[in-house]
SEZA-973602 format. One record per atom (N, C-alpha, C): y negated, z negated, x negated. Coordinates in pm, 1 decimal, decimal comma. Atoms other than C-alpha are relative to their C-alpha. Layout:
+----------+----------+----------+
:        y :        z :        x :
+----------+----------+----------+
:        Y :        Z :        X :
...
+----------+----------+----------+
//
This chain:
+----------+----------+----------+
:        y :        z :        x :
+----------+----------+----------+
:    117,5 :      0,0 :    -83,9 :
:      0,0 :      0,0 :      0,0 :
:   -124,3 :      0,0 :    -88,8 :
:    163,1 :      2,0 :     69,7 :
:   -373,4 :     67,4 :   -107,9 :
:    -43,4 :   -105,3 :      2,5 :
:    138,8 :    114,2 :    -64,9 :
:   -647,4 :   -125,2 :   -101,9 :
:   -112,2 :     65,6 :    -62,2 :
:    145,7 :    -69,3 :     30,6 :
:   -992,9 :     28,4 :   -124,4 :
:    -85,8 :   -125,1 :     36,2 :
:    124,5 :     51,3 :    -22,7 :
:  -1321,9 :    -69,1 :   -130,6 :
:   -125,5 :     83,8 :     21,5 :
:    129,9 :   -111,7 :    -41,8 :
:  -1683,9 :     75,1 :    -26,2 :
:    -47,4 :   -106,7 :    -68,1 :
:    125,9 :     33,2 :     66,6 :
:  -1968,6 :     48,0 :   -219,9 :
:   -119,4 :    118,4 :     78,9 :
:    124,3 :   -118,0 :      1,8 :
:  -2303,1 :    202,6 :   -109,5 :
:    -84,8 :     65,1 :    -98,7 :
:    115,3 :    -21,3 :    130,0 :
:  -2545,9 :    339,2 :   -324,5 :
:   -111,0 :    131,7 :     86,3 :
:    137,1 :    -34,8 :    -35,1 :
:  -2874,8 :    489,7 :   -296,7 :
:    -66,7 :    129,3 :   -115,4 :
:     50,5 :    -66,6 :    127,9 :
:  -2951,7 :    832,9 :   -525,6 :
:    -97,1 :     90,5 :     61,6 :
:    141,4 :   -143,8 :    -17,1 :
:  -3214,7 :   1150,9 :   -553,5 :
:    -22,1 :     74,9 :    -55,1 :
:     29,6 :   -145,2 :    102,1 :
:  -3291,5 :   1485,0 :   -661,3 :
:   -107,1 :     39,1 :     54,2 :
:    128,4 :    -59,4 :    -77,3 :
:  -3594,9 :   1681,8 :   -658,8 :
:     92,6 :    162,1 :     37,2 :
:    -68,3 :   -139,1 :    -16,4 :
:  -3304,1 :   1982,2 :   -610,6 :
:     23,1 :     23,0 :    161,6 :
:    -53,1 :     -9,8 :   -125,5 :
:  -3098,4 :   1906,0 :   -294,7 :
:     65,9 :   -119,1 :     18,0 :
:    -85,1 :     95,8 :    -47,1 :
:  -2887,8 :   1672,3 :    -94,8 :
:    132,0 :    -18,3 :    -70,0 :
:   -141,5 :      2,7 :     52,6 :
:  -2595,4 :   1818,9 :   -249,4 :
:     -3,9 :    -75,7 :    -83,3 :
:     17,3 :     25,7 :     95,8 :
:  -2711,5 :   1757,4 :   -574,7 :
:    -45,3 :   -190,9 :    -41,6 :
:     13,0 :    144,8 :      7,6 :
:  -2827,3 :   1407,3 :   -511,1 :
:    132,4 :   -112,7 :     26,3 :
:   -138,0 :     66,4 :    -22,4 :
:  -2467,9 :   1337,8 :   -394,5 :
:     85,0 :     -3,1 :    -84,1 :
:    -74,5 :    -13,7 :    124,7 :
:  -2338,1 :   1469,5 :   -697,8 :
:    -39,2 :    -78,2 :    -88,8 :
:     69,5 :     63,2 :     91,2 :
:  -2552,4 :   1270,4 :   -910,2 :
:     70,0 :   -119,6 :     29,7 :
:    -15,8 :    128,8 :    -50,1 :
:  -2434,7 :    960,9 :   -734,6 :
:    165,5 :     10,0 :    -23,8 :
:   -125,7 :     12,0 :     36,4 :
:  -2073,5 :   1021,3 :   -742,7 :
:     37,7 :      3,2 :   -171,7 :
:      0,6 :    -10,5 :    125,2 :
:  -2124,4 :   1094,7 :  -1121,6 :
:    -21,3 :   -107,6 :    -78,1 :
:     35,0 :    124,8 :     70,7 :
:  -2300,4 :    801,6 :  -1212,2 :
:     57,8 :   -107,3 :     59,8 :
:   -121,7 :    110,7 :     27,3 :
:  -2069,0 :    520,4 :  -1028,6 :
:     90,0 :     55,8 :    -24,5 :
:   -136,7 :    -25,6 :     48,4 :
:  -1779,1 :    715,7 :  -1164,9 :
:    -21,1 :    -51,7 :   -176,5 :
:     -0,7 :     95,2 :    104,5 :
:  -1933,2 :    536,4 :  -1490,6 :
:     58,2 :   -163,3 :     -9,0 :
:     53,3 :    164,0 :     16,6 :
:  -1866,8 :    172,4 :  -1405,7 :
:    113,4 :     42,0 :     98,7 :
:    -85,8 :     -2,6 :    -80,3 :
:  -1632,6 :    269,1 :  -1073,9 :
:    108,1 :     96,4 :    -34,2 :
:    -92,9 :    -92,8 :     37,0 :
:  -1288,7 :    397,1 :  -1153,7 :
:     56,9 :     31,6 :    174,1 :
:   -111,3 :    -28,6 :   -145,2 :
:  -1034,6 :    565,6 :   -849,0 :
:    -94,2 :     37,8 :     90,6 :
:     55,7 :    -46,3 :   -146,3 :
:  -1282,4 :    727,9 :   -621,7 :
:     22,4 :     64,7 :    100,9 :
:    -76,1 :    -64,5 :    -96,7 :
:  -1174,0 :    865,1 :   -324,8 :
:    -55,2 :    105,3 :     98,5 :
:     81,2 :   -106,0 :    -75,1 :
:  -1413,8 :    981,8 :   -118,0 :
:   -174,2 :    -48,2 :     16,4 :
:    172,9 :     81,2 :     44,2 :
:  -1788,3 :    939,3 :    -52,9 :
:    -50,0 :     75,7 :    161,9 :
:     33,3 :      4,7 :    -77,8 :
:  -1964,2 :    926,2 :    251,1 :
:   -152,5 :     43,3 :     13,5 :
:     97,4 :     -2,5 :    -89,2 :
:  -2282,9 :   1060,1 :    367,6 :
:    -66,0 :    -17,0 :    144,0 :
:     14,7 :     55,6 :   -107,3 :
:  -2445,3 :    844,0 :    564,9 :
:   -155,4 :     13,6 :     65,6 :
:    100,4 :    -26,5 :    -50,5 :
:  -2799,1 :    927,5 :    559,4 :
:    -72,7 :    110,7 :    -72,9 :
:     69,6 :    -41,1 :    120,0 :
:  -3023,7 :   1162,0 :    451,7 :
:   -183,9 :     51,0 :     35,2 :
:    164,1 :    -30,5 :    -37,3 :
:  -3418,0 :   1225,0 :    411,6 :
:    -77,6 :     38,4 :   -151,2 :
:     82,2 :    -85,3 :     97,6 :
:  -3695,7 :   1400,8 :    224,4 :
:   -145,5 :    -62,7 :    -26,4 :
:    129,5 :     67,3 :     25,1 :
:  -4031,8 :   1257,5 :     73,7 :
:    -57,8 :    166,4 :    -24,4 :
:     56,5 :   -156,2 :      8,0 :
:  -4267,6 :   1523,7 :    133,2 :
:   -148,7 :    -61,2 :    -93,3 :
:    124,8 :     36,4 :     29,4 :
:  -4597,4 :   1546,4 :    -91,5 :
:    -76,8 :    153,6 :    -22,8 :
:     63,0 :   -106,5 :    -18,2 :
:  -4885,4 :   1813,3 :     -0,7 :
:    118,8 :    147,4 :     48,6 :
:    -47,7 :    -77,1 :    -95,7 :
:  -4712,3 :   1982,3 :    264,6 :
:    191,3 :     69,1 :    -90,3 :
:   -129,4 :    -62,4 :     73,2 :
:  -4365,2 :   2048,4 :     27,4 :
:     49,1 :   -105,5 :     -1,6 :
:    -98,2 :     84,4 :     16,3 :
:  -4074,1 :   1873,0 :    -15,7 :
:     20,8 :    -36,5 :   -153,8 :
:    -39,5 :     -8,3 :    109,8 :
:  -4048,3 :   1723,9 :   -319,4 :
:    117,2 :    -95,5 :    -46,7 :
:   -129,0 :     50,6 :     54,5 :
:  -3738,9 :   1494,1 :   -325,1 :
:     83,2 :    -31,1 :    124,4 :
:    -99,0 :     -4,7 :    -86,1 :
:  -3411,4 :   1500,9 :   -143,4 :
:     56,4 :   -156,6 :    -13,6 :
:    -47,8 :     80,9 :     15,8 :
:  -3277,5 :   1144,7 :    -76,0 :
:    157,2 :    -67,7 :     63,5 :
:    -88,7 :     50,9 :    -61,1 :
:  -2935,1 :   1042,1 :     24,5 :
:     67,7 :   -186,7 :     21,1 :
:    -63,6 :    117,7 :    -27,9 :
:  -2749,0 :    680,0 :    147,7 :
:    116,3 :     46,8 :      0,4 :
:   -163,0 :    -12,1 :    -25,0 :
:  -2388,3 :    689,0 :     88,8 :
:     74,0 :   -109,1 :    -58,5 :
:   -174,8 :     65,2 :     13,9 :
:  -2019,8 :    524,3 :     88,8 :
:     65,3 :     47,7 :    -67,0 :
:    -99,5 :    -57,7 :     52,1 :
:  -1838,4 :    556,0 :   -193,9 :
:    140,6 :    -50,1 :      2,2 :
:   -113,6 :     62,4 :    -15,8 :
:  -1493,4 :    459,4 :   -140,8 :
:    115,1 :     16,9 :   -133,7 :
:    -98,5 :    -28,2 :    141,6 :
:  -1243,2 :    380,2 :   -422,7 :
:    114,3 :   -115,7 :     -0,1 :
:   -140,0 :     49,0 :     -6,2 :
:   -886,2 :    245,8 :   -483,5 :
:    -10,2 :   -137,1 :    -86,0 :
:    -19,0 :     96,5 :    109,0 :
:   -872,0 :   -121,5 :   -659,8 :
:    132,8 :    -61,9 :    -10,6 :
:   -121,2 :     49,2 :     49,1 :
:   -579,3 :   -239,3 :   -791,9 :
:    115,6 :     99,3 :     15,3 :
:    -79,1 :    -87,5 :    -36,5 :
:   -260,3 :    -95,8 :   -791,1 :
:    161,5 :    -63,4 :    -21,1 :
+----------+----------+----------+
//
């Protein structure tokens, strides 16, 4: 039997959503081993002078502990 855990985390790109999701799965895959899947749970844009200049996501990363 598994056992997981969720962690949230909070990342950003001035690219895209994708890219801010990738960033985030990249950097707790430093410190978090066994990831499984990752959740997007929110997402929004800081606009400055009428453009978008950063993509922000909220997500669930889910990962396997122990074994």
């Amino acid at each position: 039997m598994a056992v997981m855990k969720v962690v949230e985390i909070l990342a950003n790109s001035p690219k895209s959503w994708e890219d801010a999701t990738r960033k985030a799965v990249k950097r707790a895959g430093k410190s978090v081993k066994n990831i499984k899947s990752v959740f997007v749970q929110s997402q929004s844009a800081v606009v400055s002078k009428d453009k978008v200049t950063e993509f922000r996501v909220n997500l669930k990363i889910t990962f396997e502990v122990g074994s």
